[in-house]
ROBABA-592838 format. One record per residue: x, y, z of N, C-alpha, C in turn; residue in three letters. Coordinates in steps of 0.02 Angstrom, whole numbers, padded with zeros to 5 digits, always signed. Layout:
ROBABA-592838
XYZXYZXYZALA ...
This chain:
ROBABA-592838
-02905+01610+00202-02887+01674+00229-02898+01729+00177UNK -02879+01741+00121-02899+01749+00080-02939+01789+00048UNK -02999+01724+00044-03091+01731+00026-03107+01766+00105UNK -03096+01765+00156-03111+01805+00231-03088+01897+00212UNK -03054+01890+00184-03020+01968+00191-03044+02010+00117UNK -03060+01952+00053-03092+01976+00016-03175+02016+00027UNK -03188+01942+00060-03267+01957+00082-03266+02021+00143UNK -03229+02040+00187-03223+02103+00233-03218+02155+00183UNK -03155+02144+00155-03158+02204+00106-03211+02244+00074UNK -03266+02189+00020-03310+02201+00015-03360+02219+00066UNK -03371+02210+00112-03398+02237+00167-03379+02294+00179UNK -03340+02324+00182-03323+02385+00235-03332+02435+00175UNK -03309+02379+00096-03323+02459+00050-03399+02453+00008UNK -03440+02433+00037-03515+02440+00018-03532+02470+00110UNK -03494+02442+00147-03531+02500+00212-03517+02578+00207UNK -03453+02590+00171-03427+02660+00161-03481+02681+00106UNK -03490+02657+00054-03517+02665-00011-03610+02685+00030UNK -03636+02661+00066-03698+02677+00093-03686+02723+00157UNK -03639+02722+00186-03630+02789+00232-03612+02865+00195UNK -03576+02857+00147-03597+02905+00055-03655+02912+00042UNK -03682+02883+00027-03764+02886+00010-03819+02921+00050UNK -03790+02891+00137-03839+02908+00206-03821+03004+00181UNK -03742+03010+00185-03721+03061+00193-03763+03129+00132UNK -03749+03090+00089-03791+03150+00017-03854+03153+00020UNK -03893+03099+00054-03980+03120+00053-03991+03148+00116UNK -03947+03154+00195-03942+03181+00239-03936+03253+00222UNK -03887+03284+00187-03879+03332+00163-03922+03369+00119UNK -03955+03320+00063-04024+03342+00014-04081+03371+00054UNK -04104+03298+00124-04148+03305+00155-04137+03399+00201UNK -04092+03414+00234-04068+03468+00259-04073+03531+00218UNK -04056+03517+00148-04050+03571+00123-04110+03602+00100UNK -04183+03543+00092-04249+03566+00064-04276+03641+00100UNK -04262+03639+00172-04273+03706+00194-04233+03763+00179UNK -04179+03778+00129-04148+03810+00099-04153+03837+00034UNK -04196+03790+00009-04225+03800-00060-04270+03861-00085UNK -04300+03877-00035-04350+03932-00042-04313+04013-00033UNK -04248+04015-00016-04209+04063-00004-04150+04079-00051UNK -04120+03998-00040-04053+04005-00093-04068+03955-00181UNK -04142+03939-00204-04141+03909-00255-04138+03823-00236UNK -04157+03802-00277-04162+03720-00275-04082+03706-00296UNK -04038+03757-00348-03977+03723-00367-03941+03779-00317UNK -03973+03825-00300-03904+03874-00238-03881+03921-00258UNK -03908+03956-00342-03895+04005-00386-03931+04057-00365UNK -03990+04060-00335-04023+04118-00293-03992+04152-00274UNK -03984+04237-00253-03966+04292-00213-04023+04293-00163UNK -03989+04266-00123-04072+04256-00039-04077+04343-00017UNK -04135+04343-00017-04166+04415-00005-04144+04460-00058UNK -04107+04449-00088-04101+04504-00144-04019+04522-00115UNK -04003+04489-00068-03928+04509-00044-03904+04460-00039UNK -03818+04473-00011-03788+04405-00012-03765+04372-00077UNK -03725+04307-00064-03687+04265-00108-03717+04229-00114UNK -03734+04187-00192-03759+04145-00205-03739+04073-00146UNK -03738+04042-00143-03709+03980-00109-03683+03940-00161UNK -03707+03919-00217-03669+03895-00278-03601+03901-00301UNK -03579+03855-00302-03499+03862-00323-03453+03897-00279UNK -03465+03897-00201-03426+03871-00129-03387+03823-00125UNK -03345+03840-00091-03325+03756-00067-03358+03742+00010UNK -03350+03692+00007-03372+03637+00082-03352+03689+00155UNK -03281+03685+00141-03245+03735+00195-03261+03799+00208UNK -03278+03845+00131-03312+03912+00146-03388+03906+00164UNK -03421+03861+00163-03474+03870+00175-03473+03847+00244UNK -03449+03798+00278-03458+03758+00323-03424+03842+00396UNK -03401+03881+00365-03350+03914+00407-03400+03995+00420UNK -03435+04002+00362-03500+04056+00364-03547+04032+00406UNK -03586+03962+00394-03625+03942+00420-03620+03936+00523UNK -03561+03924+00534-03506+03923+00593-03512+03995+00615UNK -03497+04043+00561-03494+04098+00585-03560+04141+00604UNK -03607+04111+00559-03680+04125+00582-03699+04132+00655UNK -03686+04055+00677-03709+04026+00726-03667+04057+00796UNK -03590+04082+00778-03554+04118+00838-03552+04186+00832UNK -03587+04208+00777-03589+04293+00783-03542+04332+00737UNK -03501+04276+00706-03439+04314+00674-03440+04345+00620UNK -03524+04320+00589-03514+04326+00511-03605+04348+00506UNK -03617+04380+00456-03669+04375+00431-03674+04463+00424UNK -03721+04494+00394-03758+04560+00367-03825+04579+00422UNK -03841+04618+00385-03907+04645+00433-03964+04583+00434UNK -03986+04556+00385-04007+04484+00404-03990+04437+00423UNK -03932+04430+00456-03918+04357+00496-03972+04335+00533UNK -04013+04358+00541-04059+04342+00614-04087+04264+00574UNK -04114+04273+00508-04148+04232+00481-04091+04143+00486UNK -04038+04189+00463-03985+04115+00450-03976+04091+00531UNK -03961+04142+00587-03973+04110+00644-04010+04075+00675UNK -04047+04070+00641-04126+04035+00683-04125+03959+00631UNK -04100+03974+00583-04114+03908+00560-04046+03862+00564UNK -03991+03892+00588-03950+03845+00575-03950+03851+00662UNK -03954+03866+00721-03963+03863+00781-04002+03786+00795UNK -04013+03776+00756-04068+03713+00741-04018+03627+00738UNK -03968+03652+00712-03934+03604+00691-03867+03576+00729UNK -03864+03543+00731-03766+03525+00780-03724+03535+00715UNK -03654+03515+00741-03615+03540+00701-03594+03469+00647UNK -03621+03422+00669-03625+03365+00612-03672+03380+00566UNK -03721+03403+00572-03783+03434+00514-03759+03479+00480UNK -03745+03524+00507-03698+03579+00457-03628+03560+00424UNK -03614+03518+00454-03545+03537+00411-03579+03468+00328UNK -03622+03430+00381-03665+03394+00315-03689+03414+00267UNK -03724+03478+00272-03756+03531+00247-03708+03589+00199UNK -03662+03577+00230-03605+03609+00188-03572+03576+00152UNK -03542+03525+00162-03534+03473+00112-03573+03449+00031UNK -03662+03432+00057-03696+03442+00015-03710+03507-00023UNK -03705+03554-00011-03715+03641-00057-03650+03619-00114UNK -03605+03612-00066-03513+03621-00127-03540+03564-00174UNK -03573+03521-00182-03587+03466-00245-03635+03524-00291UNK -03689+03568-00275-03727+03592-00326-03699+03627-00391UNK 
C-alpha cells in the first residue's frame, strides 16, 4: 500500500511539474508576438507610451489585459492591444499574464 501511494505521488507531482512547464512555454510561445512592442524582457515603452510590462504582477496585468478586451482600460492606442488580445480566450491571457510577471 505503501510503494502504490508512493509511486501515485510521484505521478501526480511530475504530472504537475510538466503541466508547469506546458504552462511557461505556453506563455513564452504567446508572448513572442509581444516582443516587438514591449521588448524580449518587457522593459520596452510600446509606442513610445505606456508602462513598461516588466515588473507587474500576474493580477495587474491579467486585469489591463481584461480591461483591453472589455473597453475599460487602455489610451488612444488600445485599438492595437485589442486586436491582439481579441485573439485569445481568457485561459491564454491570464497565461500570458502569468508568464510577463516572471520577466
Amino acid at each position: 500500500m505503501k510503494k502504490m501511494i508512493t509511486v501515485l505521488s510521484l505521478c501526480l507531482a511530475l504530472g504537475t511539474g510538466a503541466a508547469i512547464a506546458t504552462a511557461a512555454e505556453d506563455g513564452a510561445s504567446l508572448y513572442r508576438k509581444c516582443t516587438g512592442c514591449h521588448g524580449a524582457d518587457g522593459s520596452k515603452q510600446p509606442m513610445g507610451v505606456g508602462t513598461p510590462v516588466k515588473g507587474q504582477s500576474a493580477d495587474e496585468l491579467y486585469n489591463k489585459m481584461k480591461g483591453y478586451t472589455d473597453g475599460s482600460f487602455g489610451g488612444s492606442k488600445k485599438a492595437v492591444m485589442v486586436n491582439i488580445l481579441k485573439r485569445l480566450d481568457d485561459a491564454q491571457i491570464k497565461t500570458l499574464a502569468d508568464y510577463i510577471a516572471t520577466l
